[in-house]
C-alpha positions as CSV (number, residue, x, y, z in Angstrom):
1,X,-15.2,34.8,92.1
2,X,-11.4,35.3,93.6
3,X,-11.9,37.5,97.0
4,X,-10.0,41.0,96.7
5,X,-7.3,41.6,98.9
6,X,-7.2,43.2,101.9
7,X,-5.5,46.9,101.5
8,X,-3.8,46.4,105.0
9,X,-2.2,43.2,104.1
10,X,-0.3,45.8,101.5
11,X,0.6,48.1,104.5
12,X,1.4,46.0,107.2
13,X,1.9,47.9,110.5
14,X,1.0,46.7,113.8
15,X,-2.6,48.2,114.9
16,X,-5.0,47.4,117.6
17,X,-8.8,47.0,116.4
18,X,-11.8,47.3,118.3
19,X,-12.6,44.0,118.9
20,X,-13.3,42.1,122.4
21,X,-14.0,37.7,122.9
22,X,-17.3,37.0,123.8
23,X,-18.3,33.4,124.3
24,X,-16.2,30.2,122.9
25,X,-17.7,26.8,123.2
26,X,-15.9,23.5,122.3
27,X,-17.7,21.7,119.6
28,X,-15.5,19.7,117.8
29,X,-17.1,19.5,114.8
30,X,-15.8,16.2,112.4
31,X,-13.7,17.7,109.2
32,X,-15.4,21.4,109.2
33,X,-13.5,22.9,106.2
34,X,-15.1,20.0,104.4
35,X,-18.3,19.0,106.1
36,X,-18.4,22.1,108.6
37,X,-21.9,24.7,108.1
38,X,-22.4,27.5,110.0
39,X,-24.6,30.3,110.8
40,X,-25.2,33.2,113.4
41,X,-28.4,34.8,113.9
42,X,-30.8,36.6,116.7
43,X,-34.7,36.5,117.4
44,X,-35.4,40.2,117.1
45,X,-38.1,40.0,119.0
46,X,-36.3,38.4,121.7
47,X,-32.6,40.0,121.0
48,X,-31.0,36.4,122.1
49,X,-28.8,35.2,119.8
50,X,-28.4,32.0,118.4
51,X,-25.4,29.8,116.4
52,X,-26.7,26.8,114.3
53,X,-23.2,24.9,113.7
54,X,-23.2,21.2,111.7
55,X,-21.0,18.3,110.4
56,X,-22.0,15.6,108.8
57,X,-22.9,14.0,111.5
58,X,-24.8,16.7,113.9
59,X,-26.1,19.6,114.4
60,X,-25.3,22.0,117.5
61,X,-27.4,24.6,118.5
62,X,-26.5,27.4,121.4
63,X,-28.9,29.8,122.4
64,X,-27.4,33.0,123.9
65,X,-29.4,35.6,126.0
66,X,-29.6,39.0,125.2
67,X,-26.7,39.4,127.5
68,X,-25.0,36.7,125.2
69,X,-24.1,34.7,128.0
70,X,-24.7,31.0,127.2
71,X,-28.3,29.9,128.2
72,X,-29.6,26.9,126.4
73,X,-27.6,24.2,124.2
74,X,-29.4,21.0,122.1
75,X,-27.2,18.8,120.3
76,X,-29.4,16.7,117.7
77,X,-28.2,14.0,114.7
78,X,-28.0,14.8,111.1
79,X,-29.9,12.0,109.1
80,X,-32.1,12.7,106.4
81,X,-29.9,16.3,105.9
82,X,-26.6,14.4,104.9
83,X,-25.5,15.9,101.9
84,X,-27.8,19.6,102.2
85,X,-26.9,22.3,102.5
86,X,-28.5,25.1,105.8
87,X,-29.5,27.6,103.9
88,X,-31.5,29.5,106.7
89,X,-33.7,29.8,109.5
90,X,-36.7,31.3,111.5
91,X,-38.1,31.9,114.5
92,X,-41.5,30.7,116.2
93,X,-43.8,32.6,118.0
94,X,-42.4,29.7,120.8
95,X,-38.4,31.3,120.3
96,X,-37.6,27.9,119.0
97,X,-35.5,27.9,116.1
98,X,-36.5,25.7,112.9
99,X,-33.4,25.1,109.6
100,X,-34.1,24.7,106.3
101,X,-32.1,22.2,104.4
102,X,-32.1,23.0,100.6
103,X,-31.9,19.9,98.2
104,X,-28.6,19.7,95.2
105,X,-31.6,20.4,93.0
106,X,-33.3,22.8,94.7
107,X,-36.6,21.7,94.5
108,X,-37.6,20.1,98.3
109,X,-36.2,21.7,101.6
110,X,-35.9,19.8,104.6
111,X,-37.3,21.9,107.4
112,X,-36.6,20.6,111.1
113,X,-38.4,22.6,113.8
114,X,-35.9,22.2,117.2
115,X,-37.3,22.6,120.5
116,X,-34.7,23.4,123.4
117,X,-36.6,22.9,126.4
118,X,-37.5,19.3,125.3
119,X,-34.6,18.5,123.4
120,X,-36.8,16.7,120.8
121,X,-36.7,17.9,116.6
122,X,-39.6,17.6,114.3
123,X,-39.2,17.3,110.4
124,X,-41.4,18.6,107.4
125,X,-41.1,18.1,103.9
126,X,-41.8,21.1,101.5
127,X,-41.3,20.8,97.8
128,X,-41.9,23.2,95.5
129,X,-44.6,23.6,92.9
130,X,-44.0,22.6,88.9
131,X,-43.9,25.4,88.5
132,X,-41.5,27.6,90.6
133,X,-38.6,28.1,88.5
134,X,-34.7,28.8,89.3
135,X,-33.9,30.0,92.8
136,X,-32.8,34.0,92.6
137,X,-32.3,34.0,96.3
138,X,-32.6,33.5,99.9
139,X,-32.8,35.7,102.8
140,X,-34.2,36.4,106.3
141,X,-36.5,39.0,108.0
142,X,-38.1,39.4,111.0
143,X,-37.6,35.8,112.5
144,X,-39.3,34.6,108.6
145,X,-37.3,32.8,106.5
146,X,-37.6,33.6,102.5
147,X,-36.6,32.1,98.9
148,X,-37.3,33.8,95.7
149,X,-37.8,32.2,92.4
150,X,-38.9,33.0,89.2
151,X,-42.1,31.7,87.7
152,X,-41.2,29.4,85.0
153,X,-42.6,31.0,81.2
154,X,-44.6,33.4,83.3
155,X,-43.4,37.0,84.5
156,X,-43.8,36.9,87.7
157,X,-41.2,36.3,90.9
158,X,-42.6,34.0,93.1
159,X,-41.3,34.7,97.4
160,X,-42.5,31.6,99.6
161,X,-42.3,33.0,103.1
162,X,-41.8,30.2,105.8
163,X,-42.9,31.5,109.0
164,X,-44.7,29.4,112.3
165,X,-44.3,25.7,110.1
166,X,-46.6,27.4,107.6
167,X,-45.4,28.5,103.7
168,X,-47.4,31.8,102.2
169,X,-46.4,31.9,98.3
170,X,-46.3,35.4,97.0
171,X,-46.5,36.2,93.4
172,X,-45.9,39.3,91.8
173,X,-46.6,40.5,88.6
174,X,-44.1,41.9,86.0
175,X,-46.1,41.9,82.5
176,X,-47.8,45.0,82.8
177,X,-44.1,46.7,82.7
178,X,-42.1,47.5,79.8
179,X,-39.0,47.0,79.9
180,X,-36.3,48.7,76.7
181,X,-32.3,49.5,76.2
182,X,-31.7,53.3,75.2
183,X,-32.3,52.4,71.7
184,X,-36.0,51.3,72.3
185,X,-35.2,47.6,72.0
186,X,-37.6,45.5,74.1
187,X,-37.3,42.2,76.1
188,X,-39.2,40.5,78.4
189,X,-39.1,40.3,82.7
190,X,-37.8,36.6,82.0
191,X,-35.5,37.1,79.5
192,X,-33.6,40.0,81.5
193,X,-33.3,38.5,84.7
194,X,-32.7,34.6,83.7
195,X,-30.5,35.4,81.1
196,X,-29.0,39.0,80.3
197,X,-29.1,40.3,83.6
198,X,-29.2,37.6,86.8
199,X,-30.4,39.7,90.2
200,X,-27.3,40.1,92.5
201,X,-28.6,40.8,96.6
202,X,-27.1,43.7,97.8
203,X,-26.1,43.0,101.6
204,X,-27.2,46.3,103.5
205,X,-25.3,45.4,106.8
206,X,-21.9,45.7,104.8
207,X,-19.7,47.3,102.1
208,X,-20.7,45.7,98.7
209,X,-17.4,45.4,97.0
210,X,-17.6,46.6,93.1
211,X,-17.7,43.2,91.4
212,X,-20.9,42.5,93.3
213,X,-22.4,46.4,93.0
214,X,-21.4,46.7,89.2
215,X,-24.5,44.2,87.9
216,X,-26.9,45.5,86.6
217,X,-29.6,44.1,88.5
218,X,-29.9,44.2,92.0
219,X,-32.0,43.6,94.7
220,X,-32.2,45.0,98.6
221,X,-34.3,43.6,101.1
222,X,-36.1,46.3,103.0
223,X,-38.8,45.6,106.1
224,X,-42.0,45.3,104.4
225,X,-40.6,43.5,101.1
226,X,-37.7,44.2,98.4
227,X,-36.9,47.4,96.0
228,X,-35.4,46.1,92.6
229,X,-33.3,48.5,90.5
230,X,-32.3,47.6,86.5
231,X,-29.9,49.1,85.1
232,X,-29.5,47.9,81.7
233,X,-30.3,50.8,79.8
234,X,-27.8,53.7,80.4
235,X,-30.3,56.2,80.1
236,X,-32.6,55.3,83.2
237,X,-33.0,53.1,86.5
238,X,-35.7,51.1,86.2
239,X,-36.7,50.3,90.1
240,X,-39.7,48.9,91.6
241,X,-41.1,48.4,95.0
242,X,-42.6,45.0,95.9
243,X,-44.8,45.2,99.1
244,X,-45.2,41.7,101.0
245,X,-48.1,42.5,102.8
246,X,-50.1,44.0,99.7
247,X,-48.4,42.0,97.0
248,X,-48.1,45.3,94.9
249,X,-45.5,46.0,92.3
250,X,-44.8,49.7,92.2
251,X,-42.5,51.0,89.1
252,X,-40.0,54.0,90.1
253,X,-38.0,55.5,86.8
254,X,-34.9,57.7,87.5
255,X,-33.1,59.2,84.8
256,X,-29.7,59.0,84.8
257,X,-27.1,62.0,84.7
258,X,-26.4,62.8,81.2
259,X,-22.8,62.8,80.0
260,X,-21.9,64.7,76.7
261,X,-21.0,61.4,74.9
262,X,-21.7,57.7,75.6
263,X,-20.9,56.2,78.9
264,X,-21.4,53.6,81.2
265,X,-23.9,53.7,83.9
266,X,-25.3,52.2,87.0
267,X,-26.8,53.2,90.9
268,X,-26.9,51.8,94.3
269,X,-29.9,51.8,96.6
270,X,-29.6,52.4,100.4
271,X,-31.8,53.9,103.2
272,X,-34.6,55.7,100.0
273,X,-32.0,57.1,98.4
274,X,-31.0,56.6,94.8
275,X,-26.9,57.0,93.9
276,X,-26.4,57.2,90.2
277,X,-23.1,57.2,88.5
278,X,-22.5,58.1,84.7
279,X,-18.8,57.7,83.7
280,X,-16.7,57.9,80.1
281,X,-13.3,58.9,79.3
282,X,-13.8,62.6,79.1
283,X,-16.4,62.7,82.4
284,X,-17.9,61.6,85.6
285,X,-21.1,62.4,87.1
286,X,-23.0,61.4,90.5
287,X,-26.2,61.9,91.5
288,X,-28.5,61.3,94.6
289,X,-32.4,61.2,94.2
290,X,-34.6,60.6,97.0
291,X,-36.6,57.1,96.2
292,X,-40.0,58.3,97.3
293,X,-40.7,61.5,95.8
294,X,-37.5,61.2,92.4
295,X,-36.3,64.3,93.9
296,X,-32.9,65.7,93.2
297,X,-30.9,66.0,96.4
298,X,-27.1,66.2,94.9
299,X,-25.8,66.2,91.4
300,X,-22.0,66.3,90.9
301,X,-19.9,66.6,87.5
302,X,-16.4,66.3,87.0
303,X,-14.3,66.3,83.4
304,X,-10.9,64.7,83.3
305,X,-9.3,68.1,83.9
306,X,-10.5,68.5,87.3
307,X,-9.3,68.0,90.2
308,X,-11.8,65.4,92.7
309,X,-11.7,67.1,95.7
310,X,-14.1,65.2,97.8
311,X,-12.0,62.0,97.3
312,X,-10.8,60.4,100.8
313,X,-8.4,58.0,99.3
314,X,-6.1,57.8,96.4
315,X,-7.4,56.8,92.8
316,X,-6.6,53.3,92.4
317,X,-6.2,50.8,89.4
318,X,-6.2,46.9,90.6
319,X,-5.5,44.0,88.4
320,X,-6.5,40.4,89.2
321,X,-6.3,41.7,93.0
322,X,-2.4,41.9,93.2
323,X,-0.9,45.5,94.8
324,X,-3.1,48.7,93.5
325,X,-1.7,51.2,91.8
326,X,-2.4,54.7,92.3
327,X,-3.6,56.8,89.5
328,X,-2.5,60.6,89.9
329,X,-4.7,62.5,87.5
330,X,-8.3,62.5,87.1
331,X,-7.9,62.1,82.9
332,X,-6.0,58.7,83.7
333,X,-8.7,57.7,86.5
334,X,-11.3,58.4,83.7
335,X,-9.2,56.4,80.9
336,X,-8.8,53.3,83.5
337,X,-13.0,53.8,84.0
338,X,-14.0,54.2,80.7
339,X,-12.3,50.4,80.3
340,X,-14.3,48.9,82.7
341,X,-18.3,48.6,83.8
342,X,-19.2,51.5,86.4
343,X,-20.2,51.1,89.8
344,X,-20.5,52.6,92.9
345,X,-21.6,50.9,96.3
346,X,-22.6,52.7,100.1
347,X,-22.4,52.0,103.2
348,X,-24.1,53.8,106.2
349,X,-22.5,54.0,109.6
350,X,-24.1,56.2,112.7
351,X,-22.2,59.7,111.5
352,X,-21.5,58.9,107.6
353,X,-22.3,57.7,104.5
354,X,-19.2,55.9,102.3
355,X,-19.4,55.8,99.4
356,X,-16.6,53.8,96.9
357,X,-16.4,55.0,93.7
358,X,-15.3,53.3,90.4
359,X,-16.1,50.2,88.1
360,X,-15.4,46.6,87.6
361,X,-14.5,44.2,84.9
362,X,-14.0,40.7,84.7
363,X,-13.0,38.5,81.7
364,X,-10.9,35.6,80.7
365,X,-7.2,35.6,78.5
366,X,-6.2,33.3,76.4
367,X,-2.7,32.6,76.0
368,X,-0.4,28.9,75.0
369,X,1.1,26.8,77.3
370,X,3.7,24.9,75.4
371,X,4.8,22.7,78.4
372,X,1.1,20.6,78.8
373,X,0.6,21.2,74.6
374,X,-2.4,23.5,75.4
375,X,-2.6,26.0,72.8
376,X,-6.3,27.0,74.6
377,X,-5.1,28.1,77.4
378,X,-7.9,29.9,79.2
379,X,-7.4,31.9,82.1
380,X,-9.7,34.3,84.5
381,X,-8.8,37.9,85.0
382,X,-10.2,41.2,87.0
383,X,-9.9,45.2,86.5
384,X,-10.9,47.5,89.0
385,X,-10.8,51.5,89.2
386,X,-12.0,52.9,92.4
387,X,-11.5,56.1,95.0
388,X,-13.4,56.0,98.2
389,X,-15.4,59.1,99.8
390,X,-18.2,60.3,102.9
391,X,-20.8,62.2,103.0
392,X,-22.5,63.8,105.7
393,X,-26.4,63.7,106.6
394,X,-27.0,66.7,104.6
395,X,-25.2,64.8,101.8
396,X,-22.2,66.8,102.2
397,X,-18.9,65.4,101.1
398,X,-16.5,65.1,104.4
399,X,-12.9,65.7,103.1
400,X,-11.0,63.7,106.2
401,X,-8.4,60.8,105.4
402,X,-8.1,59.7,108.5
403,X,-11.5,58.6,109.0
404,X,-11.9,55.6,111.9
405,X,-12.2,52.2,110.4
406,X,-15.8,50.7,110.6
407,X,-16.5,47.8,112.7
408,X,-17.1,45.7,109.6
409,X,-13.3,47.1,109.1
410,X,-11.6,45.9,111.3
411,X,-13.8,42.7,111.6
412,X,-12.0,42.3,107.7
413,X,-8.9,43.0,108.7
414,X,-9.0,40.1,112.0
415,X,-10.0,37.7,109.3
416,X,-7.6,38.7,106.6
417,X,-4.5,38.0,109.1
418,X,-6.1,35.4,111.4
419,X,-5.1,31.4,110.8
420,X,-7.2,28.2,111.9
421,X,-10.5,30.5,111.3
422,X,-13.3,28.8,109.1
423,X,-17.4,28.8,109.0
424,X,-17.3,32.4,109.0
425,X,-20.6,34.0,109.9
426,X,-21.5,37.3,110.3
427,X,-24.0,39.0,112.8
428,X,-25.3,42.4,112.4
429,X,-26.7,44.2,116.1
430,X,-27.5,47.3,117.3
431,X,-24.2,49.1,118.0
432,X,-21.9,46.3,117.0
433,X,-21.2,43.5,114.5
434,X,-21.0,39.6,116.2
435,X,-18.0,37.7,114.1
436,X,-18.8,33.9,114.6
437,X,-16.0,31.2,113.5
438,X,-15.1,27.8,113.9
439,X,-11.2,27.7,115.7
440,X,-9.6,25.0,113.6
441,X,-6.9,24.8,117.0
442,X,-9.0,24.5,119.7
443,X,-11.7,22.8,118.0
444,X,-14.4,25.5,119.5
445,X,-16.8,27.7,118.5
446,X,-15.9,31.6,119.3
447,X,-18.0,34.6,119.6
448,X,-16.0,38.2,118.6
449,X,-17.6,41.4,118.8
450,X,-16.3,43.9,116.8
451,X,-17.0,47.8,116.9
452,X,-15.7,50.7,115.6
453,X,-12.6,52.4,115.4
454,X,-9.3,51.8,117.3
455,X,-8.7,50.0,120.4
456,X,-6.0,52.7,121.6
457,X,-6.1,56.3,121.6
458,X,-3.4,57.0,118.7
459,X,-4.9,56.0,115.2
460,X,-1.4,56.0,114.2
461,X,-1.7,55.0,110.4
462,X,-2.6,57.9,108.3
463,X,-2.7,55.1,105.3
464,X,-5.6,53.1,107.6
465,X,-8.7,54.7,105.7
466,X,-11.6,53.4,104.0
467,X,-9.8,53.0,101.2
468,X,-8.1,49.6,102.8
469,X,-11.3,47.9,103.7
470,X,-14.3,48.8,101.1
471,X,-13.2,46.1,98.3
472,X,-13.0,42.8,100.3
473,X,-15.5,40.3,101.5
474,X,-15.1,37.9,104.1
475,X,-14.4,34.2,102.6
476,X,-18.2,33.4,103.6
477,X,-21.1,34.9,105.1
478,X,-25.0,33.6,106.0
């Protein structure tokens, strides 16, 4: 899907970001916008950080100490992983760093353990069982590298978890669930995640921009396994826990906030809290539930004569991503809503919780184009309605417009107005986020930490707010 814009980019004034060069390392990788992979990533249990960076031709590891000053480097040839794609990594008990390399028809990976001391690379083979279904997803925990899949004609999800050159298959268990629209109208685990509903992984490390948060199914990785939420029926979210170490399935149901007349729903899960939104033309309702226990921690109703006081940005009405436009009254806010699929989407920073507020729609126009004699002429467009806000750790709103850009802010914004950057990959540390690129002009690798708020002591723009960075996403991330 088109990225979203940059807000700055619309309100371009000269600003300094918190951002500092760490490392750069000449590589010169052989056509990387075409052939180029790339992916950042630390041993948590060593806090070194590592860059995995390929062609078509070889594969370049650095290893980085916890320092992140350069301490080990292996540069090994591609062969059997021409034409794969890195799709992640792990750690051994050793530190060493093994890639997986996932087929065009995702049924084999090719997984090459590296060993840096040596400088020597040994290869496995892993193919999946018959029958292991369509790939939901891939991800990485605690140096353990995962893929999730779902069991073909069976209800179950199926998470292999490569970890030490060894592949644990976990299964868990849907059919005992039921799973019905508002009207009572059954359909099965399969059914509503292969084809009504496909599962969309929420990123917790950054702002989920509303085309990604308004499905209806997500998923969020958490440290002993994943929390699912379904919202397809607008009465409820339907979540569930799976454990990894028990293999349990545990069902959560949250009712959603009720409006007066129909209306579109959905949630968003972060840190075992619930955030539900209920929106029509006439209202709009938020609530916050605390995962565990279902209990009510913050319910908030406003009709379209109010005023939204907690908001920390204009409302905003965006088509196909050109220039927003603001909305001035809550009743045309709600109109602009009521047109598209609600969502909301939070992000958690060391003094806040923002939160973006709004809905998404895309769909496709037909119109004639007399000049090529195409009278089907079929063409992709976007809606989105949105206001951004914070709340406190009491889940107090904070009414402040000139909040500090995030790290992952600004670390947007460099990218958004930077040139010769490609093989984006984003990095995630305690205190600070690690921007890794590819320098198209120097031919180099370069290292960028990024933190948060301004470089100099004068803010300077009241117009740079959250607002300007919640909606957009990097152009790739691992």
């Amino acid at each position: 899907m088109k990225k979203l814009l940059l807000f700055c980019l619309l309100f371009s004034q000269s600003i300094l970001l918190s951002q500092t060069i760490l490392n750069s390392a000449v590589l010169n990788l052989n056509k990387p916008t075409e052939n180029g992979q790339l992916i950042n990533a630390e041993n948590v249990k060593t806090n070194e950080v590592f860059v995995f960076a390929s062609d078509n031709k070889t594969i370049n590891i650095l290893k980085y100490n916890k320092s992140l000053f350069l301490a080990n480097q292996f540069r090994d040839t591609i062969r059997s992983e021409q034409k794969r794609v890195l799709i992640g990594y792990s750690f051994g008990d050793d530190g060493n760093p093994t890639l997986y390399w996932g087929s065009e028809n995702h049924k084999n990976i090719r997984i090459i353990k590296y060993n840096l001391e040596t400088k020597t690379s040994n290869a496995l083979s892993f193919d999946f069982p018959p029958n292991t279904g369509s790939t939901i997803t891939s991800f990485q925990k605690n140096n353990a590298f995962y893929v999730v899949s779902k069991e073909k004609d069976q209800e179950h999800l199926l998470v292999f978890e490569f970890r030490n050159d060894k592949c644990e298959i976990k299964m868990f268990n849907f059919a005992p669930f039921s799973f019905k629209n508002e009207k009572g109208q059954g359909v099965s685990f399969s059914a509503l995640v292969q084809y009504h509903y496909p599962i969309e992984k929420i990123e917790s490390d950054d702002f989920s921009s509303l085309d990604k948060s308004e499905n209806k199914s997500k998923m969020y990785v958490q440290d002993d396994g994943i929390v699912l939420t379904f919202d397809y029926n607008t009465k409820k979210t339907q979540a569930f826990h799976l454990n990894f170490q028990t293999n349990e399935v545990i069902e959560k149901i949250f009712d959603t906030p009720a409006t007066q007349t129909s209306s579109t729903t959905n949630s968003f899960y972060l840190e075992k809290k619930l955030y539900q939104i209920s929106a029509n033309a006439d209202q709009f309702l938020f609530s916050i539930k605390d995962f565990d226990s279902g209990k009510s921690l913050k319910n908030v109703s406003v009709s379209k004569n109010d005023t939204i006081t907690f908001k920390n940005s204009p409302m905003f009405l965006q088509v196909n991503g050109e220039r927003p436009q603001k909305l001035k009254t809550t009743a045309k806010f709600l109109k602009q809503l009521s047109t598209v699929n609600s969502a909301l989407s939070a992000f958690k920073s060391k003094q806040y919780t923002y939160i973006t507020f709004g809905g998404f729609a895309a769909y496709q126009t037909f119109g004639i184009s007399y000049n090529n004699m195409d009278f089907n002429n079929v063409q992709n467009a976007s809606k989105m309605v949105f206001f951004d806000a914070a709340l406190n750790s009491d889940s107090e709103f904070i009414n402040n417009n000139r909040l500090e850009p995030l790290a992952i802010d600004n670390l947007n914004y460099f990218l958004s107005t930077s040139k010769n950057v490609s093989l984006v990959s984003i990095l995630k540390v305690p205190n600070f986020y690690i921007l890794g690129y590819y320098d198209n002009a120097t031919k180099s690798y370069t290292m960028r930490k990024f933190t948060d708020g301004f470089m100099d002591q004068n803010p300077g723009n009241p117009i740079m707010n959250k607002a300007m960075f919640s909606k957009s996403l990097p152009p790739t991330r691992n």
